[in-house]
Residue frames relative to the residue before (quaternion, step in Angstrom):
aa qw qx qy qz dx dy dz
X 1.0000 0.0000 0.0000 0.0000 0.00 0.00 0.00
X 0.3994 0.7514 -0.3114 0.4230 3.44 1.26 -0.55
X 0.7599 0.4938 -0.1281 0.4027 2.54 0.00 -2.04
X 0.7141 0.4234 -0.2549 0.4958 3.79 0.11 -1.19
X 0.6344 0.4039 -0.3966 0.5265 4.02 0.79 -0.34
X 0.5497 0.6056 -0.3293 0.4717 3.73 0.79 -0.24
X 0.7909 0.4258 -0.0662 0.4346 3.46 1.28 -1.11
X 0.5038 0.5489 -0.2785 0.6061 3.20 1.88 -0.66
X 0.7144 0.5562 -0.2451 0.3466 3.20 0.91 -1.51
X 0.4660 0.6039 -0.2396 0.6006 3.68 1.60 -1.00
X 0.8577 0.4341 -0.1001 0.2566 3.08 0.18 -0.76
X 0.4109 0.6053 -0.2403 0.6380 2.98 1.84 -0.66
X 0.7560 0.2991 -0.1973 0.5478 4.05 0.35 -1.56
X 0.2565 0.8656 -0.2582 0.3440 3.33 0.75 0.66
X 0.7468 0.2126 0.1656 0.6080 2.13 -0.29 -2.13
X 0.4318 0.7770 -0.3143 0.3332 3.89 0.78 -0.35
X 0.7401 0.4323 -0.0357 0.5139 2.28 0.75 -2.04
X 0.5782 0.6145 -0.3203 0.4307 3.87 0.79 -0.61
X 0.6092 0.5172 -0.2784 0.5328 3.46 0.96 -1.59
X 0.7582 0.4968 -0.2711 0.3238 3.57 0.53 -1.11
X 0.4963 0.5690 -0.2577 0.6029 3.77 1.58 -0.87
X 0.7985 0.3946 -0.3166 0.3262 3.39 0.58 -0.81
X 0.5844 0.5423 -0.3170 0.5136 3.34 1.59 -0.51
X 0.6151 0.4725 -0.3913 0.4953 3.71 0.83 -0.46
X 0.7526 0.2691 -0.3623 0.4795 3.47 0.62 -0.46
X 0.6944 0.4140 -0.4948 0.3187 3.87 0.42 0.66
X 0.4087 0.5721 -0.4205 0.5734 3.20 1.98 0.39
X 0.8435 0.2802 -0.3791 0.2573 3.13 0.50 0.11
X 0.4717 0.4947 -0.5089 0.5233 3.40 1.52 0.06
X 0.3490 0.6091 -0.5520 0.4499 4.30 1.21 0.01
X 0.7949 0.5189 -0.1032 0.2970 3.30 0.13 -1.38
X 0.6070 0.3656 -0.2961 0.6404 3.30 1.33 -0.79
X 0.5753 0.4587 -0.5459 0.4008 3.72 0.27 0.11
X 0.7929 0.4462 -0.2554 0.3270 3.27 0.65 -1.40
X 0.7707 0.3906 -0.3331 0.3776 3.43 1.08 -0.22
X 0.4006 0.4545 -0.5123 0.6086 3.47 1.71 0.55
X 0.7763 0.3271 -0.4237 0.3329 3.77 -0.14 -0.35
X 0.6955 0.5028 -0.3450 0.3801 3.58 1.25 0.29
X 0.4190 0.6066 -0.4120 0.5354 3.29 1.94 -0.21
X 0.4061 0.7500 -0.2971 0.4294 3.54 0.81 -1.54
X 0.9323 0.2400 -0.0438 0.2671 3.24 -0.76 -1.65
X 0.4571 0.6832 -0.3282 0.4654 2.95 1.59 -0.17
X 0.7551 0.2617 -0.1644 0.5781 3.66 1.00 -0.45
X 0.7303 0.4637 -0.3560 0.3535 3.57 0.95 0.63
X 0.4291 -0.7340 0.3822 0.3621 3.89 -0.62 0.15
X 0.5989 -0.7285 0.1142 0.3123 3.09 -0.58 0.73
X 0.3379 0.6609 -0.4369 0.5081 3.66 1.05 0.95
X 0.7963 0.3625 -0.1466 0.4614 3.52 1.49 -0.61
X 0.5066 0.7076 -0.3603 0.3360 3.33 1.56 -0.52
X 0.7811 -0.4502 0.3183 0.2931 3.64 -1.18 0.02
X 0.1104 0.8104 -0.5332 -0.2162 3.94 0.31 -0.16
X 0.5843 0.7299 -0.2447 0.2567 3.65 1.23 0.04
X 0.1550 0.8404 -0.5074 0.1109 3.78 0.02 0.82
X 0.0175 -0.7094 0.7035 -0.0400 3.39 -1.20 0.84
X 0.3690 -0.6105 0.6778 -0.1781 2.19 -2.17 1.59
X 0.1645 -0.7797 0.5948 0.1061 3.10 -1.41 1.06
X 0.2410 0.8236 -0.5105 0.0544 3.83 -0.72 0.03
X 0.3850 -0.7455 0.5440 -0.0102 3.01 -1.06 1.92
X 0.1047 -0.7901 0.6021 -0.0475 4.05 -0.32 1.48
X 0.8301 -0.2728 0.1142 0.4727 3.62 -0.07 0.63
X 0.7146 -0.4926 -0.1325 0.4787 3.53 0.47 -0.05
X 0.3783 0.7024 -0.4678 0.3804 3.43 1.28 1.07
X 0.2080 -0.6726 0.6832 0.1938 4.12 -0.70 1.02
X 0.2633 0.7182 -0.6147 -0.1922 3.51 -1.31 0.48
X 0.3115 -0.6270 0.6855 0.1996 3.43 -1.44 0.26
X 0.0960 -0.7307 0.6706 -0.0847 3.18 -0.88 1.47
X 0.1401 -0.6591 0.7058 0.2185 4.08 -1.10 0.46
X 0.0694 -0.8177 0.5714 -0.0066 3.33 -1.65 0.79
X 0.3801 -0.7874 0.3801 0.3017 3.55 -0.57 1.21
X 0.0906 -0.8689 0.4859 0.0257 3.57 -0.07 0.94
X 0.4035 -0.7162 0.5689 0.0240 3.11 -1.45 2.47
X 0.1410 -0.5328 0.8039 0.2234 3.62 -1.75 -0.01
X 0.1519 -0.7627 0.6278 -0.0345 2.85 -2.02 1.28
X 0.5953 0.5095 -0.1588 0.6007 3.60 -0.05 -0.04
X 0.4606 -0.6207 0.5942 0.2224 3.34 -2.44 -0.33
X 0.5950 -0.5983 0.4328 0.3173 3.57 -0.85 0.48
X 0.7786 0.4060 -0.0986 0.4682 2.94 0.74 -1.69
X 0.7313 0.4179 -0.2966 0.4501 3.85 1.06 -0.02
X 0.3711 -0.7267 0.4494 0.3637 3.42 2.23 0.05
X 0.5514 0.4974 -0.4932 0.4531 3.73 0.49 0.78
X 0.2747 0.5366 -0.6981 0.3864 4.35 0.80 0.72
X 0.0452 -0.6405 0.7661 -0.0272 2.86 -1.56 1.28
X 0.2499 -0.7134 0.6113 0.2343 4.19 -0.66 0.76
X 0.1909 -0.6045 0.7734 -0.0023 3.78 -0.76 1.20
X 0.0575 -0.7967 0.5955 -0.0857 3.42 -1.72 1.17
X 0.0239 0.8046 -0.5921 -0.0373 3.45 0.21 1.06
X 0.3681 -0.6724 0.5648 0.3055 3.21 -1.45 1.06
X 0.4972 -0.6557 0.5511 0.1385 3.46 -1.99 0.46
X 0.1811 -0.9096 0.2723 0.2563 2.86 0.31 1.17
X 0.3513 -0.7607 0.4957 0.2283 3.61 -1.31 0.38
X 0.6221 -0.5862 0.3679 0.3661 3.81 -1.09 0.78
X 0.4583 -0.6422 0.5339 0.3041 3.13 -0.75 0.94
X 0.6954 0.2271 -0.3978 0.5538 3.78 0.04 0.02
X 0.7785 0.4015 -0.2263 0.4260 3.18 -1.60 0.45
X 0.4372 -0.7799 0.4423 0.0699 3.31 -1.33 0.84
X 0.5910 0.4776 -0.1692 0.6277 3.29 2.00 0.54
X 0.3846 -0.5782 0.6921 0.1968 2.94 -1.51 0.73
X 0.3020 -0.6589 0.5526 0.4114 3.48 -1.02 0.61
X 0.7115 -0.4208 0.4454 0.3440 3.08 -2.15 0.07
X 0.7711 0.4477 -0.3277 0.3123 3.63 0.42 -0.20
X 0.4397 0.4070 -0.4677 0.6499 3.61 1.79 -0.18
X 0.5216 0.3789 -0.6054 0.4667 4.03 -0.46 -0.56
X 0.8544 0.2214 -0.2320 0.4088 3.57 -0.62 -1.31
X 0.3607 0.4935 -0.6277 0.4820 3.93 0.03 1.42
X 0.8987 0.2660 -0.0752 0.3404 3.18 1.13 -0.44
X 0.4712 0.5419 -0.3103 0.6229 3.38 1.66 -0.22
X 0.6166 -0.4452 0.6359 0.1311 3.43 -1.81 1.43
X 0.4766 -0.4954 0.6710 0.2778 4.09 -1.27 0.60
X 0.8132 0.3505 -0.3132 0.3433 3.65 0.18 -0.24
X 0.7367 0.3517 -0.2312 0.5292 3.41 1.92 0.50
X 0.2467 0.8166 -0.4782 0.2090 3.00 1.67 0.35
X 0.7219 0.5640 -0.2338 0.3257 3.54 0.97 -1.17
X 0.7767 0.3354 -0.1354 0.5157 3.50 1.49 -0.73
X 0.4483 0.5984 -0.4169 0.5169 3.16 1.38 1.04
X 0.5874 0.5965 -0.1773 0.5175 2.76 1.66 -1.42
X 0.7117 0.3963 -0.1561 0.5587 3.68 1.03 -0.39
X 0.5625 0.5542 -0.3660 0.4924 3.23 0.75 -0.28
X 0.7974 0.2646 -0.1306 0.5264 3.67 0.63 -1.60
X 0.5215 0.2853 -0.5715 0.5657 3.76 0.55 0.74
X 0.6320 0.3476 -0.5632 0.4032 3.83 -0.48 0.01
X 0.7923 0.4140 -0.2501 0.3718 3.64 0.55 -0.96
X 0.3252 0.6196 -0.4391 0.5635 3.52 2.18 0.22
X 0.7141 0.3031 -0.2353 0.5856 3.86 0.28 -0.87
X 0.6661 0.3593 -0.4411 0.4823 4.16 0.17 -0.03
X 0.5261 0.5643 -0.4184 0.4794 4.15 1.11 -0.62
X 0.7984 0.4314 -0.2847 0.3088 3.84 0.84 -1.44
X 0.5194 0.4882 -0.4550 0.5338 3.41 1.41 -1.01
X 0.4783 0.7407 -0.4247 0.2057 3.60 -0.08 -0.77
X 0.7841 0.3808 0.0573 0.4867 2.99 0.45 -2.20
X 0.6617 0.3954 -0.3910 0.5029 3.25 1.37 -0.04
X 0.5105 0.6001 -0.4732 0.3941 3.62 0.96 -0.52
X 0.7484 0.4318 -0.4235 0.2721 3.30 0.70 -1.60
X 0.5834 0.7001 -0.3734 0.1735 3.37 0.84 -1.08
X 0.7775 0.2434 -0.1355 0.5638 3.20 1.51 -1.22
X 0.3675 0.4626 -0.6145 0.5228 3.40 0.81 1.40
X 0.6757 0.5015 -0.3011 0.4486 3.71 0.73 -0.66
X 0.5635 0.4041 -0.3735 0.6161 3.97 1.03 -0.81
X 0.6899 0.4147 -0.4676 0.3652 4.08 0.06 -0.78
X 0.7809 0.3753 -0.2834 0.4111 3.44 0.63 -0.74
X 0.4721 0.4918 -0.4407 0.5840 4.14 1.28 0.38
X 0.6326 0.4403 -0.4693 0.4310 3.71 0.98 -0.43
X 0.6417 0.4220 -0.4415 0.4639 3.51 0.54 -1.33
X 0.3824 0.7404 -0.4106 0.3702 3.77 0.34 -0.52
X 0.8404 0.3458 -0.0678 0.4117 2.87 -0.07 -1.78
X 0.6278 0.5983 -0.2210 0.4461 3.71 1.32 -0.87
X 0.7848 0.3229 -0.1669 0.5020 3.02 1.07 -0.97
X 0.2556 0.7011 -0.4736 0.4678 3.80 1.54 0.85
């Protein structure tokens, strides 16, 4: 009996540990958007500039990546810009946004690193959802053992 709590238990920090790798690597394809779309903007006016940002965030054992269309409010020069973020929404089935809501929003000069961005985070959305499931069966088993 030991033995098999040793293995659940392994297994449990595991799979953890997997969910966690996977969030570090969709923070970072997050990151490579945001710091190409802030070099970028630095040389554009503001009709041309990026309104797109994405965000990852890992809530117990669910990873999501979420893209938001992202407002300025306010003045610079009176210290009253306020960034407003509205999220875009994704299809409830499926582990993608399609390509034609992203591009309602993406600039012609990022089409290409959005386009990358949400197929790496297409494969980081699927491992996810499978980890969680079988973090969620390991813990209904221990559950069930300890009944």
């Amino acid at each position: 009996m030991e033995g098999q709590e040793l293995v659940k238990g392994i297994a449990l920090e595991s799979m953890e540990g997997v969910l966690a790798a996977l969030g570090e690597e969709s923070e970072a394809l997050c990151k490579r958007h945001l710091d190409y779309v802030m070099a970028e903007n630095k040389t554009r006016d503001w009709s041309g500039k990026s309104t797109l940002y994405v965000q990852t965030r890992i809530r117990g054992y669910g990873l999501t990546a979420t893209w938001y269309e992202v407002k300025w409010y306010g003045k610079k020069a009176t210290k009253t810009r306020r960034m407003q973020k509205t999220l875009i929404r994704k299809p409830a089935k499926g582990h993608s946004y399609t390509p034609a809501t992203l591009a309602k929003y993406t600039q012609p000069w990022e089409e290409d690193m959005v386009r990358a961005v949400e197929a790496g985070l297409i494969k980081i959305r699927r491992k996810a959802s499978i980890v969680a499931k079988v973090l969620l069966y390991l813990n209904q088993l221990e559950r069930l053992e300890s009944e």
